[in-house]
C-alpha positions as CSV (number, residue, x, y, z in Angstrom):
1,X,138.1,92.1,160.6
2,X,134.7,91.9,162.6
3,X,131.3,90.3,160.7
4,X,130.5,94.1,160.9
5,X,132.6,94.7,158.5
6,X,131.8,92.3,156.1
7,X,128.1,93.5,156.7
8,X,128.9,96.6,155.4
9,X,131.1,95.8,152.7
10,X,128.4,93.6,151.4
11,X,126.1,96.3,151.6
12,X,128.3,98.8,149.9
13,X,128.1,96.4,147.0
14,X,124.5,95.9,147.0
15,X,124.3,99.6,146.8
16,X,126.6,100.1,143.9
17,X,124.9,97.7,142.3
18,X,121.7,99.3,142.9
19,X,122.8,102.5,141.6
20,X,124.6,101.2,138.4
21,X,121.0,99.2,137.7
22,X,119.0,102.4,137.9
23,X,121.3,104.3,136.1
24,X,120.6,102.3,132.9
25,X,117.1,101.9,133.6
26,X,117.1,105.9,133.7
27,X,118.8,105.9,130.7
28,X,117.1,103.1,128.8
29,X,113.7,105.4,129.6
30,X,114.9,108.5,128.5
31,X,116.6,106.7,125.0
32,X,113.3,105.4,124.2
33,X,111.5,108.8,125.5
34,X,114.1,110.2,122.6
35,X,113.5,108.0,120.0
36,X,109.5,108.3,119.7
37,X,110.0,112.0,119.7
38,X,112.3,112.2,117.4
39,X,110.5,109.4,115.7
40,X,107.1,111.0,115.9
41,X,108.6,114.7,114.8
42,X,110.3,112.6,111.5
43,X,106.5,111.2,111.0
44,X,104.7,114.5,111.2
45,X,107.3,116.3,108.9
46,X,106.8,113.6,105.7
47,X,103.0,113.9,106.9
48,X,103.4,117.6,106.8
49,X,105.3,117.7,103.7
50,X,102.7,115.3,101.6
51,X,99.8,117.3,103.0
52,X,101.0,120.2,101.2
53,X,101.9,118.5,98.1
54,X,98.4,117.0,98.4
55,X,96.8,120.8,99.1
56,X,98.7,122.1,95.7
57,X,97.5,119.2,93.3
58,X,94.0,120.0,94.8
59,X,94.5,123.3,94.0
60,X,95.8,122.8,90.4
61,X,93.0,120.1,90.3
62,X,90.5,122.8,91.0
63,X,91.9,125.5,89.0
64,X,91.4,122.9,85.7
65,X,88.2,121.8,86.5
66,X,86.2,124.2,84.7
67,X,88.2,123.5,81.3
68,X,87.7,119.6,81.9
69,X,84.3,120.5,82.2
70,X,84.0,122.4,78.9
71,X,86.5,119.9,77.1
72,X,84.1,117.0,78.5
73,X,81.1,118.8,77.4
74,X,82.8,119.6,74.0
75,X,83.8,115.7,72.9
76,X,80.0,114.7,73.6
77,X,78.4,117.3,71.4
78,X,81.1,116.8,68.8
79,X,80.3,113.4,68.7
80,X,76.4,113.9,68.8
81,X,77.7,116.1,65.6
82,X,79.4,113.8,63.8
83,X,76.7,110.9,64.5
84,X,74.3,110.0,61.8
85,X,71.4,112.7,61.3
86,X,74.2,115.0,63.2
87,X,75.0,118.8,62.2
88,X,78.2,118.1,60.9
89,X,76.9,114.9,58.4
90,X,75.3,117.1,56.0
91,X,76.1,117.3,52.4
92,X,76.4,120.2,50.3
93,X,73.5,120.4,47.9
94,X,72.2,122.9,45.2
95,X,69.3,123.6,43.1
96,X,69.9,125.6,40.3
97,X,66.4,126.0,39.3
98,X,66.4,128.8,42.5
99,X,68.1,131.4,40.3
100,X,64.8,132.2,38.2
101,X,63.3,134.0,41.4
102,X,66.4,136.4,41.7
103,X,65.6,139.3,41.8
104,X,69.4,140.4,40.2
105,X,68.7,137.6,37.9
106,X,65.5,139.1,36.8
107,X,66.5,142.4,36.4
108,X,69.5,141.5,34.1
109,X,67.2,139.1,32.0
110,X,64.3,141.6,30.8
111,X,67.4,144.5,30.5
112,X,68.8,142.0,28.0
113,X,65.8,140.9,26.8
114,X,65.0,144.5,25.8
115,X,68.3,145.6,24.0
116,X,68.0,142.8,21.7
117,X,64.6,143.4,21.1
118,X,65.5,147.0,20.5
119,X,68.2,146.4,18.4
120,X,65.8,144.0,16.3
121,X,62.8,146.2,15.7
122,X,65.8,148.9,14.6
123,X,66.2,146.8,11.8
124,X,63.2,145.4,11.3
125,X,63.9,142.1,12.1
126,X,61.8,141.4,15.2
127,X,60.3,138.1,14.7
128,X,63.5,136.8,12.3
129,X,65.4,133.5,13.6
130,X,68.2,135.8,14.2
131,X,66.6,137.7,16.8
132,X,65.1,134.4,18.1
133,X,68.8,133.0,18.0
134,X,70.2,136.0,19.6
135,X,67.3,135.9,22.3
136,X,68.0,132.4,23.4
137,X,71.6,133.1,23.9
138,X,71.6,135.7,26.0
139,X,68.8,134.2,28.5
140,X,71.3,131.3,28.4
141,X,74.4,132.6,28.8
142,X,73.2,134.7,31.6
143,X,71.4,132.1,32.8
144,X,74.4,130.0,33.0
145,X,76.9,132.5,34.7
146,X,74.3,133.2,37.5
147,X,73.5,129.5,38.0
148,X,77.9,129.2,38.1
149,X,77.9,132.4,40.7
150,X,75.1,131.3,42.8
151,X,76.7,127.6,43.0
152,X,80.0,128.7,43.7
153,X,78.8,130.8,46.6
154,X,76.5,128.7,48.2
155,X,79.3,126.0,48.5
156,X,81.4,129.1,49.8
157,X,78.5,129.4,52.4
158,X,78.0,126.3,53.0
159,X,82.1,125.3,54.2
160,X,82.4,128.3,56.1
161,X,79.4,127.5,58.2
162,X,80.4,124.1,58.7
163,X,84.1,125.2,59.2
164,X,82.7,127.8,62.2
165,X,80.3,124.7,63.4
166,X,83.2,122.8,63.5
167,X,85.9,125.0,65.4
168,X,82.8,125.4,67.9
169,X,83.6,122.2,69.1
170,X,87.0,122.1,68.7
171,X,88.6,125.1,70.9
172,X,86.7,123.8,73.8
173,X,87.5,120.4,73.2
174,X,91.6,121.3,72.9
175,X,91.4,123.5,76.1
176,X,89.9,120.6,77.8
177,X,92.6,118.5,76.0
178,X,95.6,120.6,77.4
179,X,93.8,121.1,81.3
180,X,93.7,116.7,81.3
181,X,97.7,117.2,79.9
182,X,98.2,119.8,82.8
183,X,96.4,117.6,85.2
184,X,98.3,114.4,84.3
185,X,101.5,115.8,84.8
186,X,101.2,117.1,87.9
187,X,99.8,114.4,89.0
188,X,102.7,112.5,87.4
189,X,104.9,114.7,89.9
190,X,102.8,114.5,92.8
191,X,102.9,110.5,93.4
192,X,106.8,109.7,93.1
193,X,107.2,113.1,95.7
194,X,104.6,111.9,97.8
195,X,105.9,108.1,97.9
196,X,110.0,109.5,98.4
197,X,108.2,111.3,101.4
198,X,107.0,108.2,102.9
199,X,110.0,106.2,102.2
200,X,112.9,108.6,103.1
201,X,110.6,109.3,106.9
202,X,109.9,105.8,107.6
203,X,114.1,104.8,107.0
204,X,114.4,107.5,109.1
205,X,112.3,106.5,112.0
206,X,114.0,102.9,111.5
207,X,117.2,104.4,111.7
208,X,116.6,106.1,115.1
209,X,114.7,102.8,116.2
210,X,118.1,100.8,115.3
211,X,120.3,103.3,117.0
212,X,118.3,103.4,120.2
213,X,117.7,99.2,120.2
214,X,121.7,98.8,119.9
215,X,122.4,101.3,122.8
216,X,119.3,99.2,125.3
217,X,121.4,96.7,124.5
218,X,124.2,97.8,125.6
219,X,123.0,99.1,128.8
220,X,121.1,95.5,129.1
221,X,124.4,94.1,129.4
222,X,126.3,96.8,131.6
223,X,123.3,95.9,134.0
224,X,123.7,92.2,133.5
225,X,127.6,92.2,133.6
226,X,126.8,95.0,137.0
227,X,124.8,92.1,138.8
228,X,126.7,89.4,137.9
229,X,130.0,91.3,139.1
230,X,128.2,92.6,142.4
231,X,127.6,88.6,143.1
232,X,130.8,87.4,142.5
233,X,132.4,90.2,144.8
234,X,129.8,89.6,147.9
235,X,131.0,85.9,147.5
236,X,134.6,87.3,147.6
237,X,133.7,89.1,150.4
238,X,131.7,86.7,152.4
239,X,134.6,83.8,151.8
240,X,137.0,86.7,153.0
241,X,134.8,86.5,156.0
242,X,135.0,82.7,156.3
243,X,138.3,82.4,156.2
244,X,139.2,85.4,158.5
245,X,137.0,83.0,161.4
246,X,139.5,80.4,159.5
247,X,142.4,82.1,160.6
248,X,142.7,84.3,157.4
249,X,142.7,87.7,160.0
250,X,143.2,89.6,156.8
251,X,141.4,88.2,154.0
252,X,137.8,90.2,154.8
253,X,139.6,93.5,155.1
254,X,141.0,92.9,151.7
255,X,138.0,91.7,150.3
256,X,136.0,94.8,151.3
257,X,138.9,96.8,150.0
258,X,139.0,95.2,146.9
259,X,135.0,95.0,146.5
260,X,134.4,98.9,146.9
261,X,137.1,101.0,144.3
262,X,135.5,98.0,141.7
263,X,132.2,99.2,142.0
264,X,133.0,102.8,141.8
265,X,134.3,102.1,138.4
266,X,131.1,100.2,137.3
267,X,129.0,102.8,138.4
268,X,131.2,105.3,136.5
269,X,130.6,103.4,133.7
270,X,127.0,103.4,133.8
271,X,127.2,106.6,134.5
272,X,128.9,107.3,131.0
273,X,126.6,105.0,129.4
274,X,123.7,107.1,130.3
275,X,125.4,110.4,129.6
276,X,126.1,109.4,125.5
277,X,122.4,107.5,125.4
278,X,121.5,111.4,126.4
């Protein structure tokens, strides 16, 4: 075989060494192209996801805000209440000597008053110690009964008012109680979503990142092992050449022979290494 020959042969390997290099560069770009996508669409879709989440505990937030408000507003005026010189520190007191201006008092006094001093100057015994007696009773017994009537509903009075001063200050106080329960919890449900969100995207995007490194690697080598292989067969074919001047008339034809259905297979390789990084 002529130098010619071995020219081309040589080149013939060059070029399907060439090709098999720019196949995995092709396919190394469009792996990584892949993986961000598919890395950045994995990103935006926990992003997505917690952005809602965030949107609804806003929303709830909102929605409880005016009962915080009232149940806030509540504790400080029951405790304002409860303090010393407050609404709710005041005792129960009485003063008994408030019955003698009565009018319902008064009226059943001089009615009493003037049966038994009728019933006296019937019998003639108007200025007797009987009558006197009798006189004294009655103003004291009916004193008595009015004073225990007139106590008994004042303190009636007085407990109810405090009682309705009280719940004042406790309805708003428990529905600001049970929005701060509502709010808790969903906020209690909002951070371990949110966090599973950030963890299960970002193994995710590793994952892809893992995948894609392992198959750059692979194609880092079919390139490595392409080069090195295209070298060794261009030294085959140039020592086929030497030795043909040599005398070995048939060793560069071989060597061309043997140095083109090689690459062929290499670049088929690459080829397929491209195709499944696709």
């Amino acid at each position: 075989m002529s130098l010619i020959s071995a020219i081309i042969g040589s080149d013939q390997t060059s070029k399907a060494v060439s090709s098999l290099v720019n196949a995995d560069t092709s396919a190394m770009n469009i792996g990584n192209t892949a993986t961000t996508a598919a890395q950045n669409q994995v990103m935006g879709a926990g992003k997505n996801a917690n952005d809602v989440l965030s949107g609804v505990l806003q929303a709830q937030t909102s929605n409880l805000q005016p009962y915080l408000s009232l149940g806030s507003t509540a504790a400080t005026n029951l405790s304002a209440a409860l303090a010393p010189g407050g609404g709710l520190t005041n005792t129960f007191s009485f003063d008994p000597t408030q019955i003698a201006g009565n009018p319902d008092y008064q009226f059943q006094l001089q009615q009493g008053i003037k049966a038994v001093q009728g019933a006296a100057a019937a019998t003639g015994t108007n200025l007797s110690s009987g009558t006197l007696k009798g006189l004294t009773n009655y103003a004291g017994g009916l004193a008595s009964n009015e004073i225990g009537q007139a106590y008994n509903q004042a303190l009636t009075t007085f407990n109810t008012n405090r009682q309705n001063t009280l719940q004042n200050y406790l309805l708003p106080l428990q529905a600001g109680q049970t929005a701060s329960g509502q709010a808790n919890t969903a906020l209690a449900q909002y951070a371990p979503q949110v966090n599973s969100n950030i963890i299960g995207t970002n193994q995710l995007a590793a994952q892809y990142g893992l995948s894609n490194s392992l198959n750059q690697q692979q194609l880092t080598l079919n390139t490595g092992n392409a080069k090195a292989g295209g070298s060794i067969r261009q030294g085959d074919i140039w020592g086929g050449v030497a030795g043909s001047m040599l005398g070995g008339g048939n060793g560069l034809s071989n060597a061309v022979y043997n140095a083109t259905p090689n690459f062929g297979t290499i670049g088929n390789a690459a080829a397929s290494a491209a195709l499944g990084l696709g």
